[in-house]
C-alpha positions, 0 to 999 in steps of 0.5 A: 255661447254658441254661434251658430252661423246660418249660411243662407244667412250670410247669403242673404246679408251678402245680397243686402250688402250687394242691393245696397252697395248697387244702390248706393252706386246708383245714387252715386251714379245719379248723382253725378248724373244730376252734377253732370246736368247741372254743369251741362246747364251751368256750360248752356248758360254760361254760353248763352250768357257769352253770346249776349255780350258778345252781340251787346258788344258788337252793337255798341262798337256799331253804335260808336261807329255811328255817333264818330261818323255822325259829326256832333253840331258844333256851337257857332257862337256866330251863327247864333249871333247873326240868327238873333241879329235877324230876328232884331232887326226883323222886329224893329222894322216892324215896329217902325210906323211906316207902311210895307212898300218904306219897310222893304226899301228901309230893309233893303238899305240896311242890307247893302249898307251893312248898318242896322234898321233904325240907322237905315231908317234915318238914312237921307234916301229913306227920309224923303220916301217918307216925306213924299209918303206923308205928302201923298197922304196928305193930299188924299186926305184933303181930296174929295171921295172919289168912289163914283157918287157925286153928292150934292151939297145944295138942295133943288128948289122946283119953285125958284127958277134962276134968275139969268138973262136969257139972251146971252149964251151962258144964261140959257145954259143955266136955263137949260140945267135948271130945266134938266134938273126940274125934270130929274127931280119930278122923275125922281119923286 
């Protein structure tokens, strides 16, 4: 076996390995290129990553701060109770069949007594409002309407004059009436 080696051969396997090796050392070098730009944007995102929570972590110390300066409404238990109690007593007093000028002296009593409406109500001052309240109604009740007419229950006969002695002094007065009467009635027709 003859070998027979071509030196312009060997030149050219030399420089094949020579592209090659300069490939492969591109690839290489892109490679480390792309791990580089991907550590890069790992570090970017990281870092942007840090900032959000660092702002989200400042927003929620502010946060805290706020709800620690903004003192949270306690339960009163007592200021509950006294709200319903007014609204009780509001309610009773409406209830009650009086009219608004006894229910603002019956609120008023209840106030300065300390005592609810309905023991107000019963209170001997309050009695005798009502009682001079129910009096008052009854007399306007058992009065005539006063709105400005006058009617008359008695109908005017123009053919039936009085029957009155005209020599005394009232028995003229009734002629004269009866004549004024006369008089409206023939107007009136």
């Amino acid at each position: 076996m003859n070998q027979v080696q071509n030196p312009a051969g060997d030149d050219a396997s030399n420089v094949t390995n020579e592209e090659t090796q300069t490939d492969t050392n591109q690839d290489e070098s892109q490679n480390l290129n792309n791990q580089n730009t991907d550590a890069d944007k790992l570090k970017e995102i990281a870092e942007n990553q840090r900032i959000r929570a660092e702002k989200a972590e400042a927003q929620l110390k502010k946060l805290s701060e706020q709800s620690t300066e903004q003192k949270p409404q306690e339960f009163d238990p007592s200021l509950i109770e006294k709200t319903l109690d007014q609204k009780l007593a509001e309610r009773d007093l409406q209830s009650l069949e009086y009219p608004d000028e006894i229910k603002e002296q019956i609120k008023r009593v209840a106030d300065i007594s300390g005592v609810d409406v309905r023991q107000a109500a019963s209170d001997p001052y309050i009695q005798s409002l009502v009682q001079e309240h129910e009096r008052a109604e009854k007399v306007k009740a058992a009065s005539p309407d006063t709105s400005g007419k006058q009617t008359t229950s008695y109908s005017f006969d123009p053919s039936n004059p009085p029957d009155v002695d005209l020599t005394t002094p009232e028995g003229q007065e009734a002629q004269l009436n009866w004549e004024k009467q006369l008089e409206r009635h023939n107007n009136s027709r």
